[in-house]
PyMOL CGO cylinders between C-alpha atoms (Angstrom):
from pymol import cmd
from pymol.cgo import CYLINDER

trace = [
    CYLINDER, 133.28, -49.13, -189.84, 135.62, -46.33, -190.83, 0.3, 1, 1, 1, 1, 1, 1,
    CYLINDER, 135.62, -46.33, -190.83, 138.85, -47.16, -190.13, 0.3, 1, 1, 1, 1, 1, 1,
    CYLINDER, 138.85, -47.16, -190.13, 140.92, -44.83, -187.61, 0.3, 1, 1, 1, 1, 1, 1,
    CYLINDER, 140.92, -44.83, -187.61, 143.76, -43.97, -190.65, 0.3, 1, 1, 1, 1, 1, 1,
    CYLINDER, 143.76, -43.97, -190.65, 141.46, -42.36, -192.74, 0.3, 1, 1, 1, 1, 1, 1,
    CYLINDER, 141.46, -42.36, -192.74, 142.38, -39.38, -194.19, 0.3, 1, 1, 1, 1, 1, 1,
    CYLINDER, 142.38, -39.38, -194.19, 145.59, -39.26, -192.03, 0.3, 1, 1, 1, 1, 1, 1,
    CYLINDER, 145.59, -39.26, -192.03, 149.60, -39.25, -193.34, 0.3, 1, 1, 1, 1, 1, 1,
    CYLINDER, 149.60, -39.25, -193.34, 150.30, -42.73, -194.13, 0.3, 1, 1, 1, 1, 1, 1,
    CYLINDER, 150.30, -42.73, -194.13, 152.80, -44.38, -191.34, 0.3, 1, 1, 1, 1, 1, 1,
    CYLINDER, 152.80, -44.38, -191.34, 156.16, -44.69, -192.97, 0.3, 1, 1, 1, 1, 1, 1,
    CYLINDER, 156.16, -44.69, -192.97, 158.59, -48.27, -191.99, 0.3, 1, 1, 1, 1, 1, 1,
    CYLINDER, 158.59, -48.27, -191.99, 160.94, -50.42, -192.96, 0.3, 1, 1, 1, 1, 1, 1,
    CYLINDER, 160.94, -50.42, -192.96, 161.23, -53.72, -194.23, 0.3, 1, 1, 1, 1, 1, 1,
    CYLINDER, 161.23, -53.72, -194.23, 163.05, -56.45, -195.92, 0.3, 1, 1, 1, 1, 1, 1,
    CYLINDER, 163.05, -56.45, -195.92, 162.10, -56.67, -199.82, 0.3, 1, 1, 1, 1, 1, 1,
    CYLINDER, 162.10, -56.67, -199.82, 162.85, -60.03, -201.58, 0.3, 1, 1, 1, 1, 1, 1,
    CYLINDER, 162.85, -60.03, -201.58, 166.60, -59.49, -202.06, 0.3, 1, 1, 1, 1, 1, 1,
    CYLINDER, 166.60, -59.49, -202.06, 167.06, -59.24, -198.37, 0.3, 1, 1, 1, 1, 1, 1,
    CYLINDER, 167.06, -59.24, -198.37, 167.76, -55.31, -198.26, 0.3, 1, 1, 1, 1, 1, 1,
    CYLINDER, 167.76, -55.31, -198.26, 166.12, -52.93, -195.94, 0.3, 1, 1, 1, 1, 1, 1,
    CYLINDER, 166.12, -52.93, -195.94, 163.21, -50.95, -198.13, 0.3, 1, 1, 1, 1, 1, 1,
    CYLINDER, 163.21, -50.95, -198.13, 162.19, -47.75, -196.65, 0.3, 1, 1, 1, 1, 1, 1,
    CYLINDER, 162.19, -47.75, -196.65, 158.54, -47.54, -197.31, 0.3, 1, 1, 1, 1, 1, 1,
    CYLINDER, 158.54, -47.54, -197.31, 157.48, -43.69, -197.36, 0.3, 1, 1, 1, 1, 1, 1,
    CYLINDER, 157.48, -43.69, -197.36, 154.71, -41.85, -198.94, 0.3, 1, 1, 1, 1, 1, 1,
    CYLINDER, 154.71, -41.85, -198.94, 153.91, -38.38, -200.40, 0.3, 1, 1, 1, 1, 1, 1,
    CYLINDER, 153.91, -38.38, -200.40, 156.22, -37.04, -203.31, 0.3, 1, 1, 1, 1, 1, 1,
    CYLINDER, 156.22, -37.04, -203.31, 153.14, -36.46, -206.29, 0.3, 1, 1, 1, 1, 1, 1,
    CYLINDER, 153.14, -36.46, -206.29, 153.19, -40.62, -206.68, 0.3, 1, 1, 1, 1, 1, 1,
    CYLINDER, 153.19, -40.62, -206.68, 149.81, -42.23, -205.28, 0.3, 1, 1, 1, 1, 1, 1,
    CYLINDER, 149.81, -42.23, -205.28, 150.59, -45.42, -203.83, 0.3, 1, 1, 1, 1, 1, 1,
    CYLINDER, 150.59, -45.42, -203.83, 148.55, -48.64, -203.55, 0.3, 1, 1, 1, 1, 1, 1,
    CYLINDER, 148.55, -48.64, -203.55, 149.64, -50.64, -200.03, 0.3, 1, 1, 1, 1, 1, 1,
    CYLINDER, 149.64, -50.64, -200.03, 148.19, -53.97, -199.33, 0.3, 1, 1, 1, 1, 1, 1,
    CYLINDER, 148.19, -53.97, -199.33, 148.90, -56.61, -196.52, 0.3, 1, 1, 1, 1, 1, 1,
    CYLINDER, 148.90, -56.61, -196.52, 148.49, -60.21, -197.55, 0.3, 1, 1, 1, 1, 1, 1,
    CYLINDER, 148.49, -60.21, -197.55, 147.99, -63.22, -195.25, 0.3, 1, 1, 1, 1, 1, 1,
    CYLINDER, 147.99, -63.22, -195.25, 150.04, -65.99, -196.73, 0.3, 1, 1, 1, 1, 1, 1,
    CYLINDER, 150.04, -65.99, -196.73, 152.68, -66.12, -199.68, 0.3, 1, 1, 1, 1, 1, 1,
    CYLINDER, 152.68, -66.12, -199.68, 151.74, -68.59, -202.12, 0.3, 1, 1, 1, 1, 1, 1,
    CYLINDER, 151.74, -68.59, -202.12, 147.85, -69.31, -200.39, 0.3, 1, 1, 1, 1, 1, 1,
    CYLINDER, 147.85, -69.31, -200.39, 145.17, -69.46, -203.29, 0.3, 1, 1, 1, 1, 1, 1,
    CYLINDER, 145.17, -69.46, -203.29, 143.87, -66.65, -202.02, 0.3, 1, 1, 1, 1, 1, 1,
    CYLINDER, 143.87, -66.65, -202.02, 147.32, -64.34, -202.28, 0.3, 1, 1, 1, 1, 1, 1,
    CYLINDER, 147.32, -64.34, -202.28, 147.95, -66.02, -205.53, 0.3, 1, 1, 1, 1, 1, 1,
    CYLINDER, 147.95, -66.02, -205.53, 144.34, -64.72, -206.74, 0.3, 1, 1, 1, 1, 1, 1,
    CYLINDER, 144.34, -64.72, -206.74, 145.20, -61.31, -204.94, 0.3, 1, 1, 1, 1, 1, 1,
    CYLINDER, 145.20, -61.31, -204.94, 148.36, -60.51, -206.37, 0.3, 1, 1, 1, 1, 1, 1,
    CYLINDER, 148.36, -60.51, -206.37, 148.21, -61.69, -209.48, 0.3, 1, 1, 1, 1, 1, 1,
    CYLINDER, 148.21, -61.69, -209.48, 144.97, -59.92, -210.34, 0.3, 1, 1, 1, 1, 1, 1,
    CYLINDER, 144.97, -59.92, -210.34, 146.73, -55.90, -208.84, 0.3, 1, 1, 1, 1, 1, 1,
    CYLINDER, 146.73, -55.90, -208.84, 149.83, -57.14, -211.19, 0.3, 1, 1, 1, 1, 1, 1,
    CYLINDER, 149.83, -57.14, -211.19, 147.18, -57.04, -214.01, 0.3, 1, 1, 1, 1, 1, 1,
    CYLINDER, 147.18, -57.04, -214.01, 146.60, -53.79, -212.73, 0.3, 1, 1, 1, 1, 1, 1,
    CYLINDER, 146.60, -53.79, -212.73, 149.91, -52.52, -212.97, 0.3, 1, 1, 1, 1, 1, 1,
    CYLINDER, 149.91, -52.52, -212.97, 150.20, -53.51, -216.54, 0.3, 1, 1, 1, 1, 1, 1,
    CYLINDER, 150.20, -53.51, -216.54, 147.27, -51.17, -217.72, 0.3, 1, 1, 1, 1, 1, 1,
    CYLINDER, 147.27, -51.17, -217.72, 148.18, -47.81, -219.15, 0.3, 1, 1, 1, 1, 1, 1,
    CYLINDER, 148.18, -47.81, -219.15, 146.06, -45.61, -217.18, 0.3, 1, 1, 1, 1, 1, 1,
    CYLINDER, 146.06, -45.61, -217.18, 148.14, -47.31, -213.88, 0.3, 1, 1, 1, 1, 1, 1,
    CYLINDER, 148.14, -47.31, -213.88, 151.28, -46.69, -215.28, 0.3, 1, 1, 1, 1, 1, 1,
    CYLINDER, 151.28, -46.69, -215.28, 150.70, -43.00, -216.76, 0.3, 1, 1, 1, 1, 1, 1,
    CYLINDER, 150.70, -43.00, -216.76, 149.59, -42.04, -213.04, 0.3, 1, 1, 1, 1, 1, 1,
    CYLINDER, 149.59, -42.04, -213.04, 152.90, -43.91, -211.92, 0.3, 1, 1, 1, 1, 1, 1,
    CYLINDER, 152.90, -43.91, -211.92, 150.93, -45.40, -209.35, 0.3, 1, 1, 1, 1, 1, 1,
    CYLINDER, 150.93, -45.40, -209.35, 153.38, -47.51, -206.85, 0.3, 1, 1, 1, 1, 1, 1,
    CYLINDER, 153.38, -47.51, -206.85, 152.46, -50.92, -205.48, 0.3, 1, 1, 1, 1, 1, 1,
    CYLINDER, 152.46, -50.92, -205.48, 153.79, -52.45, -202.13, 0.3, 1, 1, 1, 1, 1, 1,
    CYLINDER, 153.79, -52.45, -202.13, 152.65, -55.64, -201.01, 0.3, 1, 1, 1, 1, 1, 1,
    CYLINDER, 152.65, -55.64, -201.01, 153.36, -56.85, -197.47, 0.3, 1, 1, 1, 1, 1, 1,
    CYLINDER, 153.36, -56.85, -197.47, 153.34, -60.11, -195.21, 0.3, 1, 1, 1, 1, 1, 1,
    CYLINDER, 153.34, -60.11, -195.21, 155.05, -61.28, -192.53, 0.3, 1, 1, 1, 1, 1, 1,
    CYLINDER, 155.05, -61.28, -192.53, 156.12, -64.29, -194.84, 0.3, 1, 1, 1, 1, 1, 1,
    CYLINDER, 156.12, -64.29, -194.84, 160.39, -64.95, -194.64, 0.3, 1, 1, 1, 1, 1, 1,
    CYLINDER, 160.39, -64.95, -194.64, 162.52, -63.05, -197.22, 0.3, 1, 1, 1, 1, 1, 1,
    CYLINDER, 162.52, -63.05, -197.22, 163.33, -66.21, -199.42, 0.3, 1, 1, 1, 1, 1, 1,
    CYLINDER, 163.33, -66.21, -199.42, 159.34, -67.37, -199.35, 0.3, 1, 1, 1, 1, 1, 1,
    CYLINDER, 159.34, -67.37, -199.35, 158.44, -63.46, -200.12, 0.3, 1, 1, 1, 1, 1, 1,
    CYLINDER, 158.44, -63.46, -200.12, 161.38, -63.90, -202.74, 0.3, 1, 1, 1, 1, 1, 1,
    CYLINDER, 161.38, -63.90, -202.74, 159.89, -67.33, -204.32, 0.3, 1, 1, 1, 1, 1, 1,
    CYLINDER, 159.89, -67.33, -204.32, 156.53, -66.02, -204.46, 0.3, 1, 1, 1, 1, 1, 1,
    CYLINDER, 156.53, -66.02, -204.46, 157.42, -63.30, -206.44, 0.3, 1, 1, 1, 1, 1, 1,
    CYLINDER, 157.42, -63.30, -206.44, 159.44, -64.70, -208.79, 0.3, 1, 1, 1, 1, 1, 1,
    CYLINDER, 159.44, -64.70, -208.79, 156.68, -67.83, -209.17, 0.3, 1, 1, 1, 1, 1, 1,
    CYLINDER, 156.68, -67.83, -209.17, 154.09, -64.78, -209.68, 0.3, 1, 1, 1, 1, 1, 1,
    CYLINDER, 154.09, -64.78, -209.68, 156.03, -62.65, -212.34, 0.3, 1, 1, 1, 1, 1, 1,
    CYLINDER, 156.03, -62.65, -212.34, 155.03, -59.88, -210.01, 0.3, 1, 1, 1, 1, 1, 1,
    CYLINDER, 155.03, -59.88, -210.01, 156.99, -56.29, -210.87, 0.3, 1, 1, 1, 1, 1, 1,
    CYLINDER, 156.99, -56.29, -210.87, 156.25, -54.58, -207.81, 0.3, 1, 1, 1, 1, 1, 1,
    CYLINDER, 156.25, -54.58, -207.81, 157.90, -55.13, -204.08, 0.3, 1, 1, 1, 1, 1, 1,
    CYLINDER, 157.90, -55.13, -204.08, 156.64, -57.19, -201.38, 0.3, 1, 1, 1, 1, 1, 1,
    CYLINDER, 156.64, -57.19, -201.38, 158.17, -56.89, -198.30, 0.3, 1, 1, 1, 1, 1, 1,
    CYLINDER, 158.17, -56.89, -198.30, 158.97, -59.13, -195.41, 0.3, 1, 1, 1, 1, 1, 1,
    CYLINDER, 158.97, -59.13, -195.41, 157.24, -57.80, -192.27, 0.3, 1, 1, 1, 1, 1, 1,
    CYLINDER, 157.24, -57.80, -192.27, 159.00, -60.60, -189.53, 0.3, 1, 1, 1, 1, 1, 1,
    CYLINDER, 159.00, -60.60, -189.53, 158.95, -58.70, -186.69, 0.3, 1, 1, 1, 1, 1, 1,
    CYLINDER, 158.95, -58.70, -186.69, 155.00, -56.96, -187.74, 0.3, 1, 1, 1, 1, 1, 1,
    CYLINDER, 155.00, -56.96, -187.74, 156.41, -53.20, -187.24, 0.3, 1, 1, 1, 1, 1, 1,
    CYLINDER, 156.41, -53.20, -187.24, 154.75, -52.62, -190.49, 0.3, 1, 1, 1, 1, 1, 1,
    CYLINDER, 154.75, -52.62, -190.49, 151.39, -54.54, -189.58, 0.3, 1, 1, 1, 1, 1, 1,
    CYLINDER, 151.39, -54.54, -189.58, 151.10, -52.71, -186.18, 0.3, 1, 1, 1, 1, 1, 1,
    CYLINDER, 151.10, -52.71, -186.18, 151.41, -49.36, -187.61, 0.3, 1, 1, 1, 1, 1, 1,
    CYLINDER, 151.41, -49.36, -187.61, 148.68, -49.82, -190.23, 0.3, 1, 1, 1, 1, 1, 1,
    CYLINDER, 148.68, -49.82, -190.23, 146.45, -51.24, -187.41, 0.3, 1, 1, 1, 1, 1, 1,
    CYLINDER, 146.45, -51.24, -187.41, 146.42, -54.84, -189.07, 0.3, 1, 1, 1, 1, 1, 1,
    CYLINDER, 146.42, -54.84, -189.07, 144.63, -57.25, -187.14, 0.3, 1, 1, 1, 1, 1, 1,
    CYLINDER, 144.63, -57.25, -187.14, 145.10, -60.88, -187.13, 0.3, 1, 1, 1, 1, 1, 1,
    CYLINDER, 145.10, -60.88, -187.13, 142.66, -63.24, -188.99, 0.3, 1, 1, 1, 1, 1, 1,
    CYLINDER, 142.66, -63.24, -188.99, 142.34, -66.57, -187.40, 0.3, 1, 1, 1, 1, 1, 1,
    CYLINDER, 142.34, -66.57, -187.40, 145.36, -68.66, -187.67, 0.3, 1, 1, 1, 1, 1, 1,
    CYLINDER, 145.36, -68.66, -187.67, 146.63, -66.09, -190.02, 0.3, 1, 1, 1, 1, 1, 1,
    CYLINDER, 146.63, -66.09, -190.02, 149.39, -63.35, -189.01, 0.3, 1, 1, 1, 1, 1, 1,
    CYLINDER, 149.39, -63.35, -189.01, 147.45, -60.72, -190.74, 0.3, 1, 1, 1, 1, 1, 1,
    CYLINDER, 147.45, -60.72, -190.74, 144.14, -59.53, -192.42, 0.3, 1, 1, 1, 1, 1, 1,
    CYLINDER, 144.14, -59.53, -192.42, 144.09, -58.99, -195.84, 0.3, 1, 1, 1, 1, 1, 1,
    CYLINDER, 144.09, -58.99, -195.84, 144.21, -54.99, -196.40, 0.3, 1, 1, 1, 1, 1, 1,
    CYLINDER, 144.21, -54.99, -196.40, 144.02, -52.44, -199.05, 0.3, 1, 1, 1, 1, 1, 1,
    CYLINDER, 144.02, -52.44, -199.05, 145.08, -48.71, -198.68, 0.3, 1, 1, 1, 1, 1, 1,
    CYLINDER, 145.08, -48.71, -198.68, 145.12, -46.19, -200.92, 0.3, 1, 1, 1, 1, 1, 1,
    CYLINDER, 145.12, -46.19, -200.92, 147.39, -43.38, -200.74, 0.3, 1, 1, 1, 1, 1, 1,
    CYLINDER, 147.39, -43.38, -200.74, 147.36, -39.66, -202.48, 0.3, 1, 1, 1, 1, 1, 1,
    CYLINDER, 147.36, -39.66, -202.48, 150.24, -38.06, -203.89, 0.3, 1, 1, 1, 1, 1, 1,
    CYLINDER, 150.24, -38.06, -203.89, 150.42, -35.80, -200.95, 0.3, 1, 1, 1, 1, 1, 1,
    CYLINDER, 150.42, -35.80, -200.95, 150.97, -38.78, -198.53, 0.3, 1, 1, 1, 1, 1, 1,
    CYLINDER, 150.97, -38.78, -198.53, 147.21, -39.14, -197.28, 0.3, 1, 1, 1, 1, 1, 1,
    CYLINDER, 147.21, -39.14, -197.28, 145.30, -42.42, -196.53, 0.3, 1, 1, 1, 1, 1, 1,
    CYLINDER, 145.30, -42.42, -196.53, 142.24, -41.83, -199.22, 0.3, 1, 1, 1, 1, 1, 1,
    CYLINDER, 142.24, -41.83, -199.22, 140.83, -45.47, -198.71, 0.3, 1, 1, 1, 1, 1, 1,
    CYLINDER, 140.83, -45.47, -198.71, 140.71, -48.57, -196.98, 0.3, 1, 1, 1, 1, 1, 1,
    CYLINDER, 140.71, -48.57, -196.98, 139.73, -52.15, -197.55, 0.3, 1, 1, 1, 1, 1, 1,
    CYLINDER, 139.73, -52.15, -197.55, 139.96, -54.69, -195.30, 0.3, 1, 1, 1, 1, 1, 1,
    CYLINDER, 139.96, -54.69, -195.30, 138.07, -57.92, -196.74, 0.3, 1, 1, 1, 1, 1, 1,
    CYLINDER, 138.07, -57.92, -196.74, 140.01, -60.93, -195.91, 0.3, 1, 1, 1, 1, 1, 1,
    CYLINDER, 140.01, -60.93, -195.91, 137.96, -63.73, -197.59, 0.3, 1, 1, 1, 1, 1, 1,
    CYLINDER, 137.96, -63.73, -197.59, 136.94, -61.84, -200.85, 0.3, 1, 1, 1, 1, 1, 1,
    CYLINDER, 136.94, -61.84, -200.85, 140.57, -61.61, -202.12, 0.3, 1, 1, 1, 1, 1, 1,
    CYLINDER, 140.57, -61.61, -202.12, 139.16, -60.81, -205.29, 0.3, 1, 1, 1, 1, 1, 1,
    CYLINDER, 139.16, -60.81, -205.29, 137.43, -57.18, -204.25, 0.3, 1, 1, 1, 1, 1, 1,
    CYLINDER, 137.43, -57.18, -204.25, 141.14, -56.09, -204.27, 0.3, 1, 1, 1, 1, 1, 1,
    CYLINDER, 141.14, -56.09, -204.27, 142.06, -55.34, -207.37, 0.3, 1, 1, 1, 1, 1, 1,
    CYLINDER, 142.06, -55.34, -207.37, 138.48, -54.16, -207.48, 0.3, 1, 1, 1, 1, 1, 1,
    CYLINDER, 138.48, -54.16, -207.48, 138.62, -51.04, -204.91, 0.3, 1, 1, 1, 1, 1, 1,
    CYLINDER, 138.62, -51.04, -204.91, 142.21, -50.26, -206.11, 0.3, 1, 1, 1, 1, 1, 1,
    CYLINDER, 142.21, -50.26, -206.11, 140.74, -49.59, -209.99, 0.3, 1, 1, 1, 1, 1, 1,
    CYLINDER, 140.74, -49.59, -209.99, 137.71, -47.57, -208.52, 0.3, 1, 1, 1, 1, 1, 1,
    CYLINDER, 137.71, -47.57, -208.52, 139.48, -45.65, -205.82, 0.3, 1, 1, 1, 1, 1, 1,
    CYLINDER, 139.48, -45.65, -205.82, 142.21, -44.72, -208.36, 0.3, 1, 1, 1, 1, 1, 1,
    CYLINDER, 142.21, -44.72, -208.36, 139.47, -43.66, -211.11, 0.3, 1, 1, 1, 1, 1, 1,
    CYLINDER, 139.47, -43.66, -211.11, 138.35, -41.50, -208.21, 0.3, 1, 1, 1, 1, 1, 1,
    CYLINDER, 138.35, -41.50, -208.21, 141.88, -39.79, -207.47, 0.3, 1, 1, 1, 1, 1, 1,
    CYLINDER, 141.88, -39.79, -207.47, 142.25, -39.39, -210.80, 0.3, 1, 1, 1, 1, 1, 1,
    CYLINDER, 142.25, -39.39, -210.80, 138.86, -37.57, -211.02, 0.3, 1, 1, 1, 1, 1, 1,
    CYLINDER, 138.86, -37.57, -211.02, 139.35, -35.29, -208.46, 0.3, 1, 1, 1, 1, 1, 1,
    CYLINDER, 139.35, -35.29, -208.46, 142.93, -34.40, -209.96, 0.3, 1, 1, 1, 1, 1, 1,
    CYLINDER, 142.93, -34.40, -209.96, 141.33, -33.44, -213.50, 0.3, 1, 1, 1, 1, 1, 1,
    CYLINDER, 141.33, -33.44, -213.50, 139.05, -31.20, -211.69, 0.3, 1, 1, 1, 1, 1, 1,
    CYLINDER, 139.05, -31.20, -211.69, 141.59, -29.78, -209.57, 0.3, 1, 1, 1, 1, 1, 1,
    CYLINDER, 141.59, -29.78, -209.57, 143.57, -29.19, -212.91, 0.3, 1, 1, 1, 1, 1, 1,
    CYLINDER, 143.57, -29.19, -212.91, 140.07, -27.58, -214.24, 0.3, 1, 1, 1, 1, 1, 1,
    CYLINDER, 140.07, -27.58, -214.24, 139.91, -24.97, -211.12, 0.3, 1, 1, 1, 1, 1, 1,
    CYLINDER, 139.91, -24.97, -211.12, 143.37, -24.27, -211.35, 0.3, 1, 1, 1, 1, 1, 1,
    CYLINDER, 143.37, -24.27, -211.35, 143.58, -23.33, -215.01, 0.3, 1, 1, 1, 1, 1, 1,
    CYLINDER, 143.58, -23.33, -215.01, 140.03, -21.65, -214.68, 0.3, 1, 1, 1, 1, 1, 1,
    CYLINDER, 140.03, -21.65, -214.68, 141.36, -19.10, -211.59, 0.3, 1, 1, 1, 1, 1, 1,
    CYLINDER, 141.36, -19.10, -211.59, 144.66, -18.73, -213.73, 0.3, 1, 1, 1, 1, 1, 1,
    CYLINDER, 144.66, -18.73, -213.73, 143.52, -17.14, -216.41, 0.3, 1, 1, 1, 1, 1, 1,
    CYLINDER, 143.52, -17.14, -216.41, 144.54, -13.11, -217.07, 0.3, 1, 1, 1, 1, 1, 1,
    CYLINDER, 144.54, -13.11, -217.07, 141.73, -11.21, -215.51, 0.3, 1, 1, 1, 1, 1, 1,
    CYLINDER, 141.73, -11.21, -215.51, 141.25, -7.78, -215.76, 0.3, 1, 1, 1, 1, 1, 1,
    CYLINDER, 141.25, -7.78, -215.76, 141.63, -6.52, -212.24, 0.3, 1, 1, 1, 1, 1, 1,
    CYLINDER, 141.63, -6.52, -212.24, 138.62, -3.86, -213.05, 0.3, 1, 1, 1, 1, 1, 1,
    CYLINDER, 138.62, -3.86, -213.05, 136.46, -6.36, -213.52, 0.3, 1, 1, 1, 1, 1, 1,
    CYLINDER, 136.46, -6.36, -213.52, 136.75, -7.33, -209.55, 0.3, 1, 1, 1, 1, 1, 1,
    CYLINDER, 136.75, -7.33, -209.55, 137.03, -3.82, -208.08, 0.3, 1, 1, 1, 1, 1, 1,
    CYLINDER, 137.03, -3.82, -208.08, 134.50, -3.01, -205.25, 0.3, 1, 1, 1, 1, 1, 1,
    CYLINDER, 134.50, -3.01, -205.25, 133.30, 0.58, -205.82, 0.3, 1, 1, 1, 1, 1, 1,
    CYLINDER, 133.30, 0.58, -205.82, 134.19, 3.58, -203.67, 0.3, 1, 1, 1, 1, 1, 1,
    CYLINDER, 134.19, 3.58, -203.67, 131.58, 4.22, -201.00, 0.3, 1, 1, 1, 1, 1, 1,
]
cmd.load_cgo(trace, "trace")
């Protein structure tokens, strides 16, 4: 199923991040971003999830994109600020109480949970490249996020490859359509 965000501008929103302070999540500005929505702070599965996209963040190729991670539940700010902290984790995760965030990323319930577990990737420009939504297989995560970042990555080297290609000095001659 392809999901309806697809290749649209990611939804912007606000939340609480673990220090209790509003954090205005927007996209675009040349950084790619990596959003996920987790069920449950401190669930096995969330543990497993999060700790294996903080691996992520530690590898070089992550960090010389300046790719930015945002996790998201609708746990409490102190449980979202324990979790964290008990998980080392460097990136924010947010506090979604009220599910503002959850209902404008289409996030879906799962059954007694407030909220699928869901991966989007976002382009520089602001664009939803990719989805995931795979609730039970918390460890495909980390997974899609490596491979769908490999393939921004690619299409940005060959984007660099047209651009210095069509920006080289051409004679003009060369070009000219003849007299008729």
């Amino acid at each position: 199923m392809v999901h309806s965000l697809i290749g649209k501008p990611a939804p912007t929103f606000s939340a609480m991040d673990t220090n209790g302070k509003t954090y205005n999540f927007t996209t675009g500005g040349g950084v790619p971003t990596v959003l996920f929505f987790y069920p449950k702070a401190g669930s096995m599965g969330c543990i497993r999830e999060v700790s294996q996209l903080q691996t992520l963040t530690e590898k070089d190729s992550f960090k010389q994109a300046r790719v930015r991670m945002v996790g998201v539940s609708a746990d409490s700010v102190e449980k979202q600020k324990e979790f964290a902290k008990k998980q080392k984790l460097t990136y924010p995760i947010l506090s979604d109480r009220g599910g503002k965030a959850r209902r404008a990323y289409s996030i879906g319930r799962f059954l007694f949970w407030p909220s699928t577990r869901t991966t989007f990737i976002i382009d520089k420009a602001g664009t939803i490249r990719a989805i995931l939504d795979a609730t039970v297989n918390n460890g495909a995560h980390a997974k899609f996020v490596d491979k769908e970042l490999d393939k921004l990555r690619a299409e940005e080297g060959n984007a660099q490859s047209l651009k210095q290609a069509f920006s080289t000095d051409v004679n003009a001659s060369t070009y000219a359509i003849p007299a008729v």
